[in-house]
C-alpha positions in Angstrom: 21.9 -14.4 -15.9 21.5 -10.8 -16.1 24.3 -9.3 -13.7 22.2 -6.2 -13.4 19.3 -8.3 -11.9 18.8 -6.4 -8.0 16.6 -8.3 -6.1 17.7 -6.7 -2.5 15.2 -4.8 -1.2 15.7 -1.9 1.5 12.9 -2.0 3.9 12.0 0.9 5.6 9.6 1.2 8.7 8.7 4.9 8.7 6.2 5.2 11.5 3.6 7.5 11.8 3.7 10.2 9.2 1.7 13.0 7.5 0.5 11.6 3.7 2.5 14.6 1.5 5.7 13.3 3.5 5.6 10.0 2.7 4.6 10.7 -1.3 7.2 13.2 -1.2 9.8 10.4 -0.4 8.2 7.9 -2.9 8.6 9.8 -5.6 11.9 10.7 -4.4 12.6 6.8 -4.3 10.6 6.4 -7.7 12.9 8.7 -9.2 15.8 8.0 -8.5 15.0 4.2 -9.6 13.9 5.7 -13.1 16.8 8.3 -13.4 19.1 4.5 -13.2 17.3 3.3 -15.8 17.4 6.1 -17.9 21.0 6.5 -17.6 21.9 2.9 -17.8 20.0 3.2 -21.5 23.1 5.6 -22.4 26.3 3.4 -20.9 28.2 0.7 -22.1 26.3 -3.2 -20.9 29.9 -3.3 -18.5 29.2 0.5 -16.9 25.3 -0.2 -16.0 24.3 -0.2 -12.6 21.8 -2.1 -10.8 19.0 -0.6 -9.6 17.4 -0.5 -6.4 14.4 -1.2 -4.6 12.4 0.0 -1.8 9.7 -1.0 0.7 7.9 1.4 3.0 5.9 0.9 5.8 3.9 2.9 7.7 1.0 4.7 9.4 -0.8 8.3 8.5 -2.2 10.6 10.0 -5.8 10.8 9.1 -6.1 11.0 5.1 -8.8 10.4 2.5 -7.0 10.1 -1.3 -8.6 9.7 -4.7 -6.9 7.6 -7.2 -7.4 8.8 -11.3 -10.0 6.3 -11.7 -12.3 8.2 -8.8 -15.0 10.5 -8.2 -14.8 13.4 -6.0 -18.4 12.7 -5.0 -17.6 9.5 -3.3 -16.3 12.0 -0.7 -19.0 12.7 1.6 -18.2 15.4 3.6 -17.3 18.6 2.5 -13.9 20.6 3.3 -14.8 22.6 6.5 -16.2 19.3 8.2 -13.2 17.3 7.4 -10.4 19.5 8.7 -12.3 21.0 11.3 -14.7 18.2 12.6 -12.6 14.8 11.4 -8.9 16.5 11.7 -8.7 15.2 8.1 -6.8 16.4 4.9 -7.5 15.1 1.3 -5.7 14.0 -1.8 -6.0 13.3 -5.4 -3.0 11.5 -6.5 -1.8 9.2 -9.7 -2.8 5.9 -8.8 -5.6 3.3 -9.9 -8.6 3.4 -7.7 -11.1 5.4 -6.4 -11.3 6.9 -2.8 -10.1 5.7 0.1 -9.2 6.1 4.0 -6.1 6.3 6.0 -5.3 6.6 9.5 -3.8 5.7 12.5 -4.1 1.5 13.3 -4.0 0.6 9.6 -0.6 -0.4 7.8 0.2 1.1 4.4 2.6 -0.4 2.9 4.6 1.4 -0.7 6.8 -1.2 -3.0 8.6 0.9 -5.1 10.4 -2.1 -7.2 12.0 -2.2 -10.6 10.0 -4.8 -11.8 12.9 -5.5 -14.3 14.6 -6.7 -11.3 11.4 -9.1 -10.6 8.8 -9.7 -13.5 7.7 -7.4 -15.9 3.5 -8.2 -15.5 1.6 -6.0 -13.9 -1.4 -8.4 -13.2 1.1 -10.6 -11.4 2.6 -7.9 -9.2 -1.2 -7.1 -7.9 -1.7 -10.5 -7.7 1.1 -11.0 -5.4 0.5 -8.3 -3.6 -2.9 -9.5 -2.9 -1.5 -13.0 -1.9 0.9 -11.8 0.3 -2.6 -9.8 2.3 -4.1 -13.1 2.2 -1.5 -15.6 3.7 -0.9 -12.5 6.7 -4.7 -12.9 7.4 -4.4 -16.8 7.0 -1.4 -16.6 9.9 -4.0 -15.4 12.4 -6.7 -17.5 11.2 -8.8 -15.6 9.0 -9.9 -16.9 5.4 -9.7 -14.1 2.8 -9.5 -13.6 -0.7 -10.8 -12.0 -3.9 -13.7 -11.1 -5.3 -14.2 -10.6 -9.2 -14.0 -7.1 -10.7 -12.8 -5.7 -7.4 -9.4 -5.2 -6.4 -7.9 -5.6 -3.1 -8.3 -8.3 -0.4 -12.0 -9.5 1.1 -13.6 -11.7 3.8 -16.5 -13.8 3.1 -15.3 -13.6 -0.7 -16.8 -16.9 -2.1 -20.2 -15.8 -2.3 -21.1 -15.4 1.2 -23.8 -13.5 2.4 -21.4 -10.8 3.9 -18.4 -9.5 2.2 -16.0 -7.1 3.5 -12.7 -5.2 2.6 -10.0 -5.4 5.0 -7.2 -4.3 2.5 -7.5 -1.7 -0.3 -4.5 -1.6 -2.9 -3.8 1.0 -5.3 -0.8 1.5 -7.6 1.0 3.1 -10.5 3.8 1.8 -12.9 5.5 3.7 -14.9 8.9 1.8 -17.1 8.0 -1.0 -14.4 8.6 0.8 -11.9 6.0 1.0 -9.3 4.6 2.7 -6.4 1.6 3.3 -4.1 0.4 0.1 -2.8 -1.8 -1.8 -0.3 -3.8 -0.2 3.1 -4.3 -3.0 5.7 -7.4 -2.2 8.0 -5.6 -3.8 11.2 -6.7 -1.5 14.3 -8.5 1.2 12.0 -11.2 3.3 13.4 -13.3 2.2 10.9 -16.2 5.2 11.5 -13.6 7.4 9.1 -15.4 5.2 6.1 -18.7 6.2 6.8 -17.5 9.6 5.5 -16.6 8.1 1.7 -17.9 5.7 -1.1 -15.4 3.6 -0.1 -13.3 2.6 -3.4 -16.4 3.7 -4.9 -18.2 0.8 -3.6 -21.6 1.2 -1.6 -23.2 -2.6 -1.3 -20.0 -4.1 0.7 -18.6 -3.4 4.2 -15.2 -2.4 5.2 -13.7 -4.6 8.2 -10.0 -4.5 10.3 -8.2 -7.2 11.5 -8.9 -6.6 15.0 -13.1 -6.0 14.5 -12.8 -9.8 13.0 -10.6 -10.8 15.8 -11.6 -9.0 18.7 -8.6 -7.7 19.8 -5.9 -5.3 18.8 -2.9 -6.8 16.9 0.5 -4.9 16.9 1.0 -3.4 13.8 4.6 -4.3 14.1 3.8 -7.5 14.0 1.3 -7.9 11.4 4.5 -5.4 9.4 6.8 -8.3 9.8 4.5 -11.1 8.7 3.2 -9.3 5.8 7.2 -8.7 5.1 8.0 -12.3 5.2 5.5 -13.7 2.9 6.5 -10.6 0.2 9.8 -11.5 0.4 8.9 -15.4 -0.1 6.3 -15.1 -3.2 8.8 -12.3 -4.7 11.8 -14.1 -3.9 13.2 -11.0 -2.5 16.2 -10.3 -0.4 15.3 -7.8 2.4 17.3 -5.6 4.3 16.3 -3.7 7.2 17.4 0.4 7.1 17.4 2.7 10.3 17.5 5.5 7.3 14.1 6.5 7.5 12.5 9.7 6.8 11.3 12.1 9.4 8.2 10.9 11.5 5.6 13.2 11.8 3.5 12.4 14.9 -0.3 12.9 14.4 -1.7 15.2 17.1 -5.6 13.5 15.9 
């Protein structure tokens, strides 16, 4: 077995922060997992050293970002009306997908994982991710799944008359190394998607966990579940962190 192999992974709950802080800290993250790598390439097989990994959880502030794949006319509002009326800011970033929303109530969570440390197979990394969405719905008793074509996780997915998003997932890999990741719709105030295409798509819904359940859920709580069954289809070894980056309160 590879002594190199790192599957501990630092989890970090980070709050509620602005969107340019927390992609400022993954590519801080992303970087210094590449830099490793890089510099591993150039040392002896006894002088390598593992590399880490890193998972972020979170809120934002409220957000829309286009992915590389997007068009900037699946925004629908233009700039004055989403800073001034919304309280809104927007971003194109390097990641696969089209637009999306975040905000307050919905958990975003960012693996950035050596996937050398894992799997090298990107299909199985979404695929997992998306699994790990699915069994976190299944714990409070909601059927979910995917739908052909489309990424992310849906309800009424099997051909029923009504399907819905309730997770959008996003990422970019670069020598395995990933980051970006999922948005789970758990409290979201989901009038913000009236404002976008959203991921492009106009004939399906979007949906939270609490519109489906009729209730709020704590995000904290949903955070830990969704944790759990990453750590169990990844075979992962996580370890809480109090090292988190500054949290930047929303005043929306």
């Amino acid at each position: 077995m590879n002594s190199r192999i790192n599957k501990q992974v630092e989890v970090r709950e980070l709050g509620l922060v602005d969107y340019q802080t927390a992609w400022d800290e993954q590519e801080h993250l992303f970087a210094t997992i590449v830099n490793q790598k890089l510099l591993n390439r150039s040392l002896p097989v006894d002088e390598q050293q593992q590399t880490p990994n890193y998972l972020l959880f979170c809120e934002h502030s409220h957000v829309y970002t286009l992915g590389t794949s997007g068009h900037e006319d699946n925004l629908l509002v233009d700039e004055k009306r989403l800073t001034e009326e919304l309280g809104a800011t927007f971003f194109k970033i390097r990641r696969g997908g089209d637009i999306t929303y975040h905000g307050p109530g919905q958990l975003v969570g960012y693996p950035i994982l050596d996937l050398d440390n894992f799997f090298t197979d990107i299909h199985r990394y979404m695929r997992l991710l998306e699994e790990s969405i699915i069994l976190t719905l299944a714990d409070y008793g909601l059927s979910a799944g995917r739908i052909d074509g489309l990424t992310g996780v849906w309800l009424d997915f099997d051909g029923g008359a009504n399907p819905r998003k309730i997770c959008a997932m996003g990422v970019k890999a670069s020598r395995w190394v990933t980051m970006h990741g999922f948005a789970l719709n758990v409290n979201t105030d989901l009038r913000y998607f009236g404002h976008i295409v959203p991921c492009g798509i106009s004939d399906k819904a979007v949906t939270s966990l609490a519109t489906e359940l009729g209730y709020a859920v704590p995000l904290e709580d949903v955070s830990r579940r969704v944790r759990q069954h990453m750590a169990s289809l990844f075979e992962m070894n996580l370890v809480e962190t109090n090292d988190a980056i500054t949290k930047v309160v929303s005043t929306q």
